[in-house]
N, C-alpha and C positions, 0 to 999 in steps of 0.2 A: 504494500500500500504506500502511496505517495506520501511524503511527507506532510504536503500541505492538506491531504487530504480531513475529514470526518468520517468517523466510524459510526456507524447507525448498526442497529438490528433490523431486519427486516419490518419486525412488527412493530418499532417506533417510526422507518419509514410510510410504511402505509396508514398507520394513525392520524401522523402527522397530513398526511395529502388528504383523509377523508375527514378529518375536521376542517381543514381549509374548504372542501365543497360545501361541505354541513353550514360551513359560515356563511356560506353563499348561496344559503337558499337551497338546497338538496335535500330532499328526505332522507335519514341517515342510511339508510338500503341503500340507495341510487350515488348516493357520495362515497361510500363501501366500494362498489362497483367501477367508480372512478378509480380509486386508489390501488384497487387490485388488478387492474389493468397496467398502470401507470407501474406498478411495481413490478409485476411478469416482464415486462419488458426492459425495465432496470438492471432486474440481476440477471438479466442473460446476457446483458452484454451491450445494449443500445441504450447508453444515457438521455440519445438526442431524442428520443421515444416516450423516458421517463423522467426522471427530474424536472427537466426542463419545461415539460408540458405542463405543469400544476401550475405557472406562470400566465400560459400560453392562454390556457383552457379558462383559469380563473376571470384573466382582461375579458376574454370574449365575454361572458358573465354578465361582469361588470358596465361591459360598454353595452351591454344588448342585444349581443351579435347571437349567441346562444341563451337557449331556454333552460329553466332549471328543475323544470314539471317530470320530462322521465318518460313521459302519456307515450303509448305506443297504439295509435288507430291502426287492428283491422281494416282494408280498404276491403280488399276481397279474398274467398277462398275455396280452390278446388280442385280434387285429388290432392298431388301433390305439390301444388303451386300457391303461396301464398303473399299475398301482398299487402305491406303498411304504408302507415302513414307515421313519423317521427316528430312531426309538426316541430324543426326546429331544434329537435334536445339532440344530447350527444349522444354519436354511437358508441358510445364506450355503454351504456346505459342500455338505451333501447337496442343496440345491435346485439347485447346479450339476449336482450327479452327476445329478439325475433329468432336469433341461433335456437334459441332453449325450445320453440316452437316449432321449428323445422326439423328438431329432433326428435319432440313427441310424436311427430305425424310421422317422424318415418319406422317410428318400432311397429307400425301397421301396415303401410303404403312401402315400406324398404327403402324411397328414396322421396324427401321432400326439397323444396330451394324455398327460399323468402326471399322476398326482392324488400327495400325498405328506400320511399323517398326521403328527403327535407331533411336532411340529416349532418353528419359533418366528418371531417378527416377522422379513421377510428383507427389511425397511429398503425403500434404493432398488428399487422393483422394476424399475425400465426396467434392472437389470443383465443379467437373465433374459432377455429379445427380444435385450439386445444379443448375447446370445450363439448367437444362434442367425441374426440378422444376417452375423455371422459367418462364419457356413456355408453365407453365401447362401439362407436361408429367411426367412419369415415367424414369429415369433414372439410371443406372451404369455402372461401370470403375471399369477397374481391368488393376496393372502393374507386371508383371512379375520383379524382382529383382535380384540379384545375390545369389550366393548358399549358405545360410545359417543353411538350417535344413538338417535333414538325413529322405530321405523317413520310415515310420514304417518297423521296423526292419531291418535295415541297422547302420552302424557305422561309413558311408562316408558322408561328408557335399557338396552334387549336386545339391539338391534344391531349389529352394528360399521361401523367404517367403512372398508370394504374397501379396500385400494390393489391396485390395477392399471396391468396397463402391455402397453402394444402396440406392434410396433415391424415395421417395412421395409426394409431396404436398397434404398438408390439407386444412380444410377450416378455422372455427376458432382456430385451434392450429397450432402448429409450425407444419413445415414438418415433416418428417420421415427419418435422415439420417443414417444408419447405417455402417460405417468407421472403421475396424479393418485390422487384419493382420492376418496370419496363426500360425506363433509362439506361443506356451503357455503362453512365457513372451515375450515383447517385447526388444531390447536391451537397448531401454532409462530407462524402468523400471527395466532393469540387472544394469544396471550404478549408476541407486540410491540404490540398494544395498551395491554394493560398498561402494558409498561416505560414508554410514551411516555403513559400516564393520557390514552389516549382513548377514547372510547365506543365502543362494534360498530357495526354500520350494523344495521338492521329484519332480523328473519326471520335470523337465526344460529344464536340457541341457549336454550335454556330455560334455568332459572333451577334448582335441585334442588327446588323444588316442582312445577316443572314449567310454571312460566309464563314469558313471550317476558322475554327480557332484553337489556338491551344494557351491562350490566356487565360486563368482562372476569373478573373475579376470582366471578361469580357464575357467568359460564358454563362457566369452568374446573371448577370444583364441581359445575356440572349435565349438561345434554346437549347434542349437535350434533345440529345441523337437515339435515338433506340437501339433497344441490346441488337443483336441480329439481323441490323438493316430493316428488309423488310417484314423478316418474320417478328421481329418486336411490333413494327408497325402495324401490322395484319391483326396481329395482338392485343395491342390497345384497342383497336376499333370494334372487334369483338367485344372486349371487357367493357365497352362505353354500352352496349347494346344491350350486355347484359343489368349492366348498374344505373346509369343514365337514363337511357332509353326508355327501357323494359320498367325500370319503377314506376315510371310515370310523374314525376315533379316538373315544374314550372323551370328547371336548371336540369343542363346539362352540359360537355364541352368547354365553350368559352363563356360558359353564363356562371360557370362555381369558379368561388374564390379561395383564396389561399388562406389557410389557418389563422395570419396573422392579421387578416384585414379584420380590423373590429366594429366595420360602422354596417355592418350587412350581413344577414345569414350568410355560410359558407354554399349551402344546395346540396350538399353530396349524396350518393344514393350507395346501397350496398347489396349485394348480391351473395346470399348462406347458401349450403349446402348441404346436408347430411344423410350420410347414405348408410345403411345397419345394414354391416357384412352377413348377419344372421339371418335374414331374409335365402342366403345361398347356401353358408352351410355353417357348421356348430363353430362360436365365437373361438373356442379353445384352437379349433383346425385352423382357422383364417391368422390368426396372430402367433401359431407355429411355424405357417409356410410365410409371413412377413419375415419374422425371424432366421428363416432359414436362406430367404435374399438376402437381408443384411451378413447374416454370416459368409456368404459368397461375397459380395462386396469386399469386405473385410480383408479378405483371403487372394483378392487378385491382386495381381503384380501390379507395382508400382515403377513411376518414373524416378530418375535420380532427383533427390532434395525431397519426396515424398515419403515418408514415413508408415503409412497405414490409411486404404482410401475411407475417406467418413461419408457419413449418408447425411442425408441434411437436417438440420436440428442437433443435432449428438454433441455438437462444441457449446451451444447454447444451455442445451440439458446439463452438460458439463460445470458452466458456469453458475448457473441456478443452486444445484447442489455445495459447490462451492460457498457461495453467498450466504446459503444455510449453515454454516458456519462460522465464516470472516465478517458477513454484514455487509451492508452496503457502504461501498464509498463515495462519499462525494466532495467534490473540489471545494476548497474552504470559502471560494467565492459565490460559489453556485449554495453552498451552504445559508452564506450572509442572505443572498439576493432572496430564498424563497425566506427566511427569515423578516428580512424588512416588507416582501410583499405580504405576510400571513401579519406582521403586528399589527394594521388596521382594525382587523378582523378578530383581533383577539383570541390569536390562534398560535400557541407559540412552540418551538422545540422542548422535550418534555424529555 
């Protein structure tokens, strides 16, 4: 641990962030749900996910931007297809509530989705499989974002760059979560470029005129490139159809905005999954033969400088467990800052 850093236990960091919503107008459920989000994604490894957000989330709040109701409308429902309405609250909140619903309908149906409008960035998405993991199913989420990348071959930034996340339960190893985004770089990993004054590598990001750049502070200002050329591309435009699109909200595209605009809802929409392998055959056989992939994984040759190939999730799981131990750490500034923004509120480190 860094020197500058604070030592927390997990369960003073998650206190701490659900009295900050609780201060904010949250039913203590619904500010629970914040926090346990916010923290899943801390100790695995992505601060820019956790800490940071109780800041992010709180202004929205504050300024109006987000609701602090929780309300999850039913729009409509049939077989396995169901659709809300978010009226404006966070998905950290409601995107449980609709998860948790796509998973009761599928211990009958085998395979349900919820589509959810009016909603907002719901951050880590691998929280979403995990919960349905959980329940001994299959799960994923995917959130529609604001316009970040340029469809392939285009030089206008209209699309977003979707996160998703797909996730398995095993039996003796960890799950299976697989948690990225569509961008080639993502912006956090543009920013430590920066910090560190080094140049991108070829094919990241356009410039705001729209030409290839490899300046960080230029491509911050312009657009991201998609992983795969066009198969990123191809990609997002699916995931818009599925989340945007298909929810049915008033935003989609270039009508949702960015987390940190506070004078306007964000519009985002989200797209659940959950599919109950027991529908096919006994839970025990299905999270044997996952298990017995990853053991082949495991076991294949590797290149030089690679040590042992990992399945996705298994460094995060890694990390988690960890944490459950050492605690959380956080940077002593990042300590101060949620600090001074929680004393208003009468919300203090404990």
């Amino acid at each position: 641990m860094a020197t500058d850093a604070v030592s927390l236990s997990i369960a003073e960091f998650h206190g701490f962030a659900a009295r900050v919503f609780e201060a904010l107008g949250m039913a203590p459920a619904h500010a629970d749900l914040m926090a346990a989000q916010i923290s899943w994604a801390h100790i695995r490894g992505y601060p820019w996910l956790g800490a940071k957000k109780i800041i992010q989330y709180g202004t929205r709040i504050q300024q109006g931007a987000a609701a602090t109701h929780g309300d999850l409308e039913l729009v409509t429902e049939a077989g396995g297809l169901l659709a809300f309405d978010a009226k404006n609250s966070f998905s950290q909140v409601t995107g449980v509530q609709a998860m948790q619903a796509a998973i009761e309908k599928a211990r009958s149906t085998g395979v349900c989705v919820a589509v959810v409008r009016n909603t907002s960035n719901a951050s880590a998405l691998g929280y979403f499989p995990n919960l349905a993991i959980e329940q001994r199913m299959i799960g994923a989420a995917i959130n529609n974002s604001p316009p970040l990348m340029a469809p392939w071959g285009s030089s206008a930034k209209i699309i977003g760059n979707q996160a998703f996340a797909w996730g398995s339960p095993a039996g003796r190893h960890d799950p299976i979560i697989f948690d990225t985004a569509l961008s080639e770089m993502t912006l956090v990993a543009i920013h430590g470029y920066e910090a560190r004054g080094e140049p991108l590598p070829e094919g990241v990001a356009l410039d705001g005129q729209g030409a290839p750049t490899t300046d960080p502070a230029a491509a911050l200002a312009g657009i991201l490139l998609p992983m795969g050329q066009h198969r990123g591309s191809g990609l997002a435009v699916i995931w818009e159809v599925l989340t945007g699109v298909l929810a049915g909200g008033d935003r989609f595209m270039t009508d949702v905005t960015m987390p940190d605009v506070f004078d306007k809802p964000q519009g985002t929409s989200m797209f659940h999954l959950a599919i109950n392998p027991e529908i096919v055959m006994p839970y025990d056989q299905f999270v044997a033969r996952v298990d017995d992939m990853i053991d082949r994984l495991h076991a294949s040759p590797t290149i030089e400088g690679v040590e042992q190939v990992r399945v996705p999730g298994e460094m995060a799981a890694r990390r988690a467990r960890e944490a459950q131990k050492s605690g959380v750490a956080l940077a002593q500034e990042m300590y101060d800052q949620l600090a001074e923004f929680a004393e208003p509120l009468g919300v203090r480190w404990e």
